[in-house]
N, C-alpha and C positions, 0 to 999 in steps of 0.2 A: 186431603186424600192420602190414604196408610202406601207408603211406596211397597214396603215389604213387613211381616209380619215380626213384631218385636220380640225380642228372644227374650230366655226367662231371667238373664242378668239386669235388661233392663226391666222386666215386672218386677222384678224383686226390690231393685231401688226405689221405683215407681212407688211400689207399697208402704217401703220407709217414710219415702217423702212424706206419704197421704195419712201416716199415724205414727211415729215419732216424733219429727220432724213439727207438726202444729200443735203438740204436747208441750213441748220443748219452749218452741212461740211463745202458748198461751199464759205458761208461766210467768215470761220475762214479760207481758202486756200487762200482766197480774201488778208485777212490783214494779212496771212503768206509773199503773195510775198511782197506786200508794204512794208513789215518790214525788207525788203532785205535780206531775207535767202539764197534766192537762187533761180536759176528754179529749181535744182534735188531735192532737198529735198520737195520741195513742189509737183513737179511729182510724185514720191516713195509716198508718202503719198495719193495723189490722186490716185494711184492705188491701194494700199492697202485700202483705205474705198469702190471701185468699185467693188473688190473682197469682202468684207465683206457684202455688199448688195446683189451682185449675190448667195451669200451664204445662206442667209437668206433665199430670195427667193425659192432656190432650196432643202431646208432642209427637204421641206417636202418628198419629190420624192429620193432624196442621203443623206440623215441624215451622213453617215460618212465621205464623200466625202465633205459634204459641211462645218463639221468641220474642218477637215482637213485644207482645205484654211481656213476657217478663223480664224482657230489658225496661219497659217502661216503669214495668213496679221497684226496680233496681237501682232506675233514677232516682223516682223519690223519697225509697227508701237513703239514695247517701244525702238527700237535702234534710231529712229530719232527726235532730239529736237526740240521744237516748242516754239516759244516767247512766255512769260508769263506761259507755260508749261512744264513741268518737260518732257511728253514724248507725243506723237499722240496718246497715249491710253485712253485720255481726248476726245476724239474727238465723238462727239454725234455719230456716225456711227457707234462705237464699241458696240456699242450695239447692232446689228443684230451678234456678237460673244455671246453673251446671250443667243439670240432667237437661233441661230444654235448649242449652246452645253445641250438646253433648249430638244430642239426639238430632240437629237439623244437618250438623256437621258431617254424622254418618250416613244419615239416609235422604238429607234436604238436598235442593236442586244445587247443580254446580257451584256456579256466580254466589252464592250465600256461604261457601266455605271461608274465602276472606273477611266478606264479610261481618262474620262473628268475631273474627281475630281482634276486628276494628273497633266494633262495638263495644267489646271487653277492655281494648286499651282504653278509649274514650270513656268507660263507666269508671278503669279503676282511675285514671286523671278526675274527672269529676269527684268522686269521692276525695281524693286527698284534696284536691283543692279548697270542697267545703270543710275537710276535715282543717284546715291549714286557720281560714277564715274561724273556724269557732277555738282555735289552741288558744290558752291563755297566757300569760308570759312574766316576766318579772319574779323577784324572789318575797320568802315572805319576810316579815320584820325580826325575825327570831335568828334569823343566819342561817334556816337548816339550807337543805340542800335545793337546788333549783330545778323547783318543779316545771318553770317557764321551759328551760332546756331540753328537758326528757317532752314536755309537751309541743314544744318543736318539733324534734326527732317522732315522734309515735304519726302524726301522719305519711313519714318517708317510708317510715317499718312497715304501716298498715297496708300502705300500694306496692311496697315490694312484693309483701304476703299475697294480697288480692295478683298481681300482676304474678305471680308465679303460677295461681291458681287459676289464673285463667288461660294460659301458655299451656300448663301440663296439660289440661281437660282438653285443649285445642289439640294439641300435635296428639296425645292418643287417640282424639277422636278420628282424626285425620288418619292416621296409620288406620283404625279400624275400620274404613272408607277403602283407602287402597287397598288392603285385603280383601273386600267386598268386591271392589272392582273385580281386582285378577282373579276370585273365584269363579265370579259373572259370565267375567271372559273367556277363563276355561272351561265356562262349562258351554257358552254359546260357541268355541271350537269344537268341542264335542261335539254337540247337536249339527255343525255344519258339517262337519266327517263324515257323520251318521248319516244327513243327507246325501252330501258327494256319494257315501259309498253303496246308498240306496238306490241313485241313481243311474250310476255306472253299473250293478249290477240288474237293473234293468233297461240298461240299451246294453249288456251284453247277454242278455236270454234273447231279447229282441235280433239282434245280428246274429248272435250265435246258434237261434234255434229259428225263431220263427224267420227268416231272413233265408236260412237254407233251406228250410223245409217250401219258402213258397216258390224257391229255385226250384227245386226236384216238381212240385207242380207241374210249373213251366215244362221241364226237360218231360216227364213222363206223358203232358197232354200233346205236346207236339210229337212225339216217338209214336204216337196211340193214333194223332189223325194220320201219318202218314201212311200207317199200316192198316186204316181202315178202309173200306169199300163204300158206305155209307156216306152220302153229300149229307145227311142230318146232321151225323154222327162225327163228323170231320165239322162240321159246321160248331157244334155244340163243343167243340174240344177246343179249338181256335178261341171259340169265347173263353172257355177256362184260361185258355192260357194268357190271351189278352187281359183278363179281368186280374189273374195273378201279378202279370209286368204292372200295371198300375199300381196293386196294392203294395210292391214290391217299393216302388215312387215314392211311394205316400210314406212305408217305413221310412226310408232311406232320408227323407224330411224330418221325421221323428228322431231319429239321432242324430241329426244334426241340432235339433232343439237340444238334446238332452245332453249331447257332446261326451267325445270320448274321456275316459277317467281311469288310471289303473284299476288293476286291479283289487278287490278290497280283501282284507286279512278274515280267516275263516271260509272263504269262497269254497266248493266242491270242485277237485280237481281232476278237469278229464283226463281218462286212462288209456293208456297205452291199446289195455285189453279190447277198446272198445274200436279199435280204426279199424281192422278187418270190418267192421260193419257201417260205420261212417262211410268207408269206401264204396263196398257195395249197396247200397240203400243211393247210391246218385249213379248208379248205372240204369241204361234202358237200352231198348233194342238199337237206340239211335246213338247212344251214348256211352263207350266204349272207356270201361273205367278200370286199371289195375292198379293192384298192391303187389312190389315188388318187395321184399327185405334179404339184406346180404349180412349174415354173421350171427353171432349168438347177441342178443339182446342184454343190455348190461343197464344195470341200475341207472334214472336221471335222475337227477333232485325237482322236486314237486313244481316248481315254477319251469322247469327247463320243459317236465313234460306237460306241463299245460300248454308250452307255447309248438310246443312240437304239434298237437293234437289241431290246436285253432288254427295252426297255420295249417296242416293238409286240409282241414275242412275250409278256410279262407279259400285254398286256391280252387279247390271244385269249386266254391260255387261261385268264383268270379270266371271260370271257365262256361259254367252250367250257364251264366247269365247271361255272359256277355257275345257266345259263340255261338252261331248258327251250326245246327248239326247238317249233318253226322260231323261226329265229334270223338275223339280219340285222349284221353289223358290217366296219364301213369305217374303216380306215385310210388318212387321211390326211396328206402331207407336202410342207409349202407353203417351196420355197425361193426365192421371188420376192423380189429383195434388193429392189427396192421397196419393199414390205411392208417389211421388217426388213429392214438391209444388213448386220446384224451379226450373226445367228443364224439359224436353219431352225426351223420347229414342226413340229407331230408331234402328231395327234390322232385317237384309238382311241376310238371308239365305239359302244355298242351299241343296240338298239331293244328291250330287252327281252325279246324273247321271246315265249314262252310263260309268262313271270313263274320267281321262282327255283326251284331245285329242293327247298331243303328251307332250312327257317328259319335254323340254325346256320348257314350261310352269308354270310347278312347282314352278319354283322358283317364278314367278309372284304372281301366288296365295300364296303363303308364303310370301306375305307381299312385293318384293322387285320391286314391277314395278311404275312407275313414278305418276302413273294415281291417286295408294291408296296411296303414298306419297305425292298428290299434295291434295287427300281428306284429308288424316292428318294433313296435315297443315291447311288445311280450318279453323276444326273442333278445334284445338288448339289455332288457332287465333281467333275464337269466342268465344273463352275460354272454349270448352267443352273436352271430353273425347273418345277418338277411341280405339276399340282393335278388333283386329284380330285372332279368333280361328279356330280351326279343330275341324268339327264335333264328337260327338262319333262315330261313323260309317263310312261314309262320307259327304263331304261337307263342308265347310265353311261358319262362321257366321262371320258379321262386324256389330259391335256394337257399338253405340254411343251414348252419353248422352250430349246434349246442353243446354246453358240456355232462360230460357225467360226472357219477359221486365219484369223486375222490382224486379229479383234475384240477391239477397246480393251476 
């Protein structure tokens, strides 16, 4: 099975192997028979480079499979002797045993990366040792020089040569495996960013949009029955609102699945310009909502004023959710560089109410629910300051101090 798609360095060898390379062969089989070895030996042989070609070929699609053979053609080619050759493992075709322990090493299964190192040691030992058994030895009658000697030494030469050449092809294949990794790898980080950041920006449309909006539901169907006459119409409005708290449940379950995630880079960032109407869009007759501001307005930097905007829309709607009306809550935001020359505050607070609507709540407004965890961080990451009190009386204040551009 092809793991990944062969690039065109290895088609290229590929295609060597598959017509130079059995040119090269055919020749030295040519002056093997002339040289009267034999038909069999030259047969074995020409099957063994036939098999080491097919191997080549198919290394890309059976990487272990086509090892495999052509370790095995590799055997036999060092058990049979060749004129002017110590063994067939001279043979230009051994070379598609390269390409195929090349090829399992970068794209074959783990456990086979040793493997082949083994294999190659053990083919080139094999090789010198039959090459060892066929040296011949002794000098000849004449005094020249001793051929015995140098044909000692040519099986040591021959495995150093093979034993380098199997070492080199191993560690660069290898290096070109761990490059394959770490590109792998970075690019399955990528893809998991892309996710994270995919879905963090949808459980922050989810909280941040629909999350408030089925607040203001709530708040506008309960402001609507009590101001109406109608037992239907009071009837039919309670169902809205009940049918809203549920669905309200159900998100609220949903990002818990989906879990809080900063912010992702690119996001659209809400605007200053836009809270006079965040404010007003969660007022009702029941529900008693201001924007106060104290000073002239002074540049934030982008992250400071996104956290500024999700935290006043955080606190309405854990106000809008959690409070029974009538209900009273001002937002406050004091840019008087007097005060602070370095930051702007920011403080959301409510009067209680009518007290909360149902106990499991509690803990929410005490700090523990995802939405003021997910403002905390904002608000941290902008480098500014959150806290979370209980009114004297009742109610809850969230208070935060952010910086502007161009504080130390």
């Amino acid at each position: 099975m092809r793991t990944r798609p062969p690039d065109p360095v290895w088609r290229l060898l590929v295609l060597l192997s598959a017509t130079v390379a059995p040119c090269a062969t055919a020749a030295l089989l040519v002056a093997m028979a002339l040289s009267g070895s034999g038909v069999v030996p030259v047969v074995v042989v020409a099957a063994a480079a036939a098999v080491l070609h097919v191997a080549a070929w198919r290394a890309d699609r059976r990487p272990v499979g086509a090892f495999v053979a052509a370790a095995g053609a590799m055997a036999v080619l060092a058990l049979v002797p060749m004129p002017g050759w110590s063994s067939g493992v001279w043979l230009p075709s051994s070379a598609c045993y390269l390409l195929a322990a090349w090829r399992l090493v970068v794209a074959g299964p783990r456990p086979w990366v040793r493997r082949v190192l083994a294999v190659g040691v053990a083919g080139v030992a094999l090789t010198a040792g039959a090459s060892a058994l066929r040296a011949p030895g002794g000098t000849d009658g004449d005094g020249a020089a001793d051929d015995g000697a140098w044909s000692a030494w040519l099986p040591v030469l021959e495995a150093a040569l093979l034993l380098a050449a199997v070492v080199a092809v191993w560690g660069f294949a290898r290096a070109a495996r761990a490059q394959r990794e770490r590109a792998a790898a970075d690019a399955a980080r990528r893809l998991e960013l892309a996710r994270r950041s995919e879905r963090a920006e949808i459980r922050r449309d989810l909280h941040d949009v629909v999350a408030h909006s089925l607040t203001l539901v709530v708040a506008q169907a309960e402001a609507a029955r009590v101001g109406t006459r109608e037992p239907a119409t009071a009837q039919a409005l309670a169902q809205v609102a009940d049918t809203a708290r549920s669905a309200l449940l159900g998100l609220r379950g949903m990002l818990r699945v989906l879990d809080a995630a900063p912010a992702a880079a690119g996001d659209v960032v809400p605007s200053l310009d836009g809270l006079p109407a965040l404010v007003a869009a969660a007022a009702t007759p029941l529900h008693r909502v201001t924007l106060t501001e104290h000073g002239e307005r002074r540049a934030l930097p982008a992250d400071a004023e996104s956290a500024l905007v999700r935290l006043v829309q955080e606190g309405l709607t854990n106000a809008l959710r959690h409070v029974a009306p009538p209900l009273t809550v001002e937002v406050h935001v004091d840019w008087d560089a007097e005060r602070d020359a370095d930051a702007v505050r920011v403080r959301v607070s409510d009067d209680g109410g009518a007290g909360p609507r149902a106990a499991d709540d509690a803990g929410v407004r005490a700090g523990t629910g995802s939405g003021l965890a997910a403002s905390e961080r904002r608000v941290t990451a902008a480098g500014g300051t959150l806290d979370v009190e209980r009114g004297d009386e009742r109610g809850w204040t969230l208070s935060a101090r952010l910086p502007t551009v161009g504080a130390a």
